[in-house]
Every structure is written in C-alpha cells, then in structure tokens.
C-alpha positions as CSV (number, residue, x, y, z in Angstrom):
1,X,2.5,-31.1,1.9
2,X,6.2,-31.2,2.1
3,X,6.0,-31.2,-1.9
4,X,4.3,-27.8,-1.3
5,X,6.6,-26.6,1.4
6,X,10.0,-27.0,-0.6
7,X,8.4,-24.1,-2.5
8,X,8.3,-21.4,0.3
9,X,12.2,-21.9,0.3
10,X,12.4,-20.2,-3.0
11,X,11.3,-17.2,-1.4
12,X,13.3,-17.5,1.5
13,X,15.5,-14.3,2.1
14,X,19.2,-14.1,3.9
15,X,19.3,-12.0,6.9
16,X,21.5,-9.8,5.3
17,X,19.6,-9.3,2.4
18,X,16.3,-8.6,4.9
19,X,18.9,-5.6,6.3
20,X,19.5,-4.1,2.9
21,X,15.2,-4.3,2.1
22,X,14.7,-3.1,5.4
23,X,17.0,-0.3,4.8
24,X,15.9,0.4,1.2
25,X,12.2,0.1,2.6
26,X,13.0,3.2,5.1
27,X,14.7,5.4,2.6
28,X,11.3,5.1,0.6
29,X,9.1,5.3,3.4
30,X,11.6,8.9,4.2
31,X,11.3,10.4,1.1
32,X,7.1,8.9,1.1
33,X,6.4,10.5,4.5
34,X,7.7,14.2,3.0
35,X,5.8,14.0,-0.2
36,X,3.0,13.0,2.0
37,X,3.6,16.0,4.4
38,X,3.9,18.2,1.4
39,X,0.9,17.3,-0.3
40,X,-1.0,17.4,2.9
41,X,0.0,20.7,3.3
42,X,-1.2,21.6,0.2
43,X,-4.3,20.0,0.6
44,X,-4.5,21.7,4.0
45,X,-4.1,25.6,2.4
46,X,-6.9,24.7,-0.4
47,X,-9.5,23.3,2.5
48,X,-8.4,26.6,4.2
49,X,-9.1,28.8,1.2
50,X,-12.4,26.9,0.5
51,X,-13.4,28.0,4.2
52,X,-12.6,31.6,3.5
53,X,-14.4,31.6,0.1
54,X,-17.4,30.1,2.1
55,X,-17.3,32.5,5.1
56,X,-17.0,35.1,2.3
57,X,-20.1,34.0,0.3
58,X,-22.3,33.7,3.4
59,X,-21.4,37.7,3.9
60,X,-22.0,38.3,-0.1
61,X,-25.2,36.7,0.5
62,X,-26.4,38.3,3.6
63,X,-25.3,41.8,2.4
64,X,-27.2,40.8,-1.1
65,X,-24.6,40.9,-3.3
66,X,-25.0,37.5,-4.7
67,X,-28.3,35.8,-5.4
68,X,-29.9,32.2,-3.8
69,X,-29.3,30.3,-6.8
70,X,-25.2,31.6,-7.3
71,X,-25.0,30.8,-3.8
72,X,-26.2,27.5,-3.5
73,X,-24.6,26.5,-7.1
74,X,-20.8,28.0,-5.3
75,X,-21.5,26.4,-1.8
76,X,-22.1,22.7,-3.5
77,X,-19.1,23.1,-5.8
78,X,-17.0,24.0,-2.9
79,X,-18.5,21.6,-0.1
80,X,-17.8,18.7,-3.1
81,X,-13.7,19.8,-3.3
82,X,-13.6,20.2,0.1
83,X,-15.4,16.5,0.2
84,X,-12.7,15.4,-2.4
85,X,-9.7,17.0,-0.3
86,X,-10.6,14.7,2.6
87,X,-11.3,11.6,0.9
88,X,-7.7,12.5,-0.7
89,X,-6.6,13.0,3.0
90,X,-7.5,9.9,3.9
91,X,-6.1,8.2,1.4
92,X,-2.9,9.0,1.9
93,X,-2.6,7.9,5.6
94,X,-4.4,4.0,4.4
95,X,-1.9,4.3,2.0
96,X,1.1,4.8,4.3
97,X,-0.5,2.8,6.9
98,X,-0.9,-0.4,4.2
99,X,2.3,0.1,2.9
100,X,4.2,-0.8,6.2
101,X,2.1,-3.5,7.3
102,X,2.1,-5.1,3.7
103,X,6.5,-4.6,4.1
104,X,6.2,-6.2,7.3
105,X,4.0,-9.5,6.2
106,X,6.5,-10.0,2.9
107,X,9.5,-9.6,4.9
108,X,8.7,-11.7,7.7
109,X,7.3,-14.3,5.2
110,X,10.6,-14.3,3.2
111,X,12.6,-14.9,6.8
112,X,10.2,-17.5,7.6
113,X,7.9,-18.9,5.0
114,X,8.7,-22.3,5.2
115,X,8.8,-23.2,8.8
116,X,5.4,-20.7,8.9
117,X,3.5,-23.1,6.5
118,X,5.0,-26.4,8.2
119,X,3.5,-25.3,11.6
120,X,0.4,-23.8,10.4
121,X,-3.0,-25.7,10.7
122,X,-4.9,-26.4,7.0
123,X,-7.0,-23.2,7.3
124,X,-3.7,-21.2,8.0
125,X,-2.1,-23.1,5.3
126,X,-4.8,-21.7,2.7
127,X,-4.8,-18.7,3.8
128,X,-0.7,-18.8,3.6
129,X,-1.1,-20.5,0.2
130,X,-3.0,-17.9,-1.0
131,X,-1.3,-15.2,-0.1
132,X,1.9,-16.1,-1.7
133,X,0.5,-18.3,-4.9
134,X,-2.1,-17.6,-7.3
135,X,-3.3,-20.1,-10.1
136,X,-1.9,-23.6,-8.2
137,X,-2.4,-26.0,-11.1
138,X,-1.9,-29.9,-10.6
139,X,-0.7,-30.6,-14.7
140,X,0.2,-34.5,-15.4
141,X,0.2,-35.2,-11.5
142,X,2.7,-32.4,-11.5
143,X,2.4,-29.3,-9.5
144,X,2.7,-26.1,-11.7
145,X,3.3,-23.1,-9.1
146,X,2.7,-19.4,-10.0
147,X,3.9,-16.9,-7.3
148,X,2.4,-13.7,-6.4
149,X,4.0,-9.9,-6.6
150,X,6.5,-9.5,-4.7
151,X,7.0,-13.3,-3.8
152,X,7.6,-14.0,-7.8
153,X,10.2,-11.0,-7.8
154,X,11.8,-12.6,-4.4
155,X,12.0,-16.0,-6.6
156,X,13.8,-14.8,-9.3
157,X,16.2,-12.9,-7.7
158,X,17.2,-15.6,-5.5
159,X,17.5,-18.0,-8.3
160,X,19.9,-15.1,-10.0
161,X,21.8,-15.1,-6.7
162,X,21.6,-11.0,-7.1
163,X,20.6,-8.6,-4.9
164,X,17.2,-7.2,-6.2
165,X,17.5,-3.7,-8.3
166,X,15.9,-2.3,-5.1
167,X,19.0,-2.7,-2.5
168,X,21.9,-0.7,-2.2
C-alpha cells in the first residue's frame, strides 16, 4: 500500500498553487455563469415565441383559418423545440452544477490525496484508486501507473515545477 500511496504525492498541490486554481476556476465559472445567463435568455424568448405561435394557432384554428392536419403537424413541431429548449435548459444548470462539484473533489484531492488514501478503508481505497488511476498494470512485479484527466495534467506539471497554462 505505501508503494501505492507514494503515488498520490505526485499529484499533490501547494497551497498557493490551490489559490491561483481556485482563482483561475472563478474567473471561468464568471465568464460561464454569463454565457449561461445569456443563452438562457435566449432560450427563454424562443419558448416565449413558441407560446405565442401556439396561442395563435389555437385562434387560426378555431376561426378556421387553418386546417386539422396543419394544426396538428405545427403544434408537434413546436411542442418537440419547446421539448428540446428544456432539455437544453436543463443541461446547462447539471453542467454548472457538475462542474463545481467535479473542481471541488480534484482540488481537495490534490491538497490531500495522500493522507486521504492512507486513512481510507479498502473499499474507499478503490473507489479513491479509481478515481484518480485508470489501467493499474503490475509489469515484471513492477507497478505501471496511468493517471486520469486532470490528475495526469497535475502530474506533469508538478514534475515541470511550472505553474499549469491555466494560472495566472
């Protein structure tokens, strides 16, 4: 195990260098969070127009100025983008939501990986395993590690002794 655990200190992080990710990670999540608001807006204005289009049909059909079959054929093309607005919707608040817990875990990991895995029971240790390494080979009784994104970018950075392209 402690053959294992000398590997989490690869991707061990400064506190200082935590900071400057932490900083970088708001500015994204800043300029994220207006695109978001922008295209929600958008998104907002089409899903308003398809409910005027709609109202407007139901009167066009009432006053017989469209038939059955146009109506139907216009109602299920609008009722599918207005299906495809919300799923789009949706997507972006997973998307924002996944993108800070998924910032949080690799942070806190880098800060502490090592003592993590060293306290951790076996399951937690698989799990932790997992999550940071993929394809764990044993080659000639040796141990051939293969790190996951972001943990490999972590790795080589640290080994370059730069700050990654991402900090200020």
């Amino acid at each position: 195990m402690k053959e294992i655990a000398q590997y989490f200190d690869d991707i061990s992080l400064s506190e200082e260098l935590i900071q400057q990710i932490t900083l970088y990670l708001k500015d994204i999540y800043e300029a994220e969070g207006k695109f978001y608001r922008e295209q929600k807006a958008r998104l907002r204005k089409e899903q308003d127009q398809i409910q005027q289009r709609i109202s407007k049909m139901y009167d066009d059909r009432y006053d017989c100025k469209i038939d059955e079959t146009f109506f139907q054929k216009k109602l299920k093309e609008y009722k599918d983008r207005e299906f495809a607005i919300l799923q789009e919707m949706e997507g972006h608040a997973k998307g924002d939501e996944s993108f800070h817990v998924t910032a949080n875990m690799v942070l806190s990991l880098a800060r502490r990986a090592r003592q993590i895995f060293e306290s951790s029971e076996v399951e937690e240790k698989r799990q932790l395993l997992n999550f940071v390494f993929q394809n764990l080979e044993l080659k000639d009784k040796k141990l051939l590690i293969h790190y996951r994104e972001p943990f490999k970018m972590i790795k080589d950075t640290s080994l370059l002794g730069k700050c990654p392209g991402m900090c200020r």
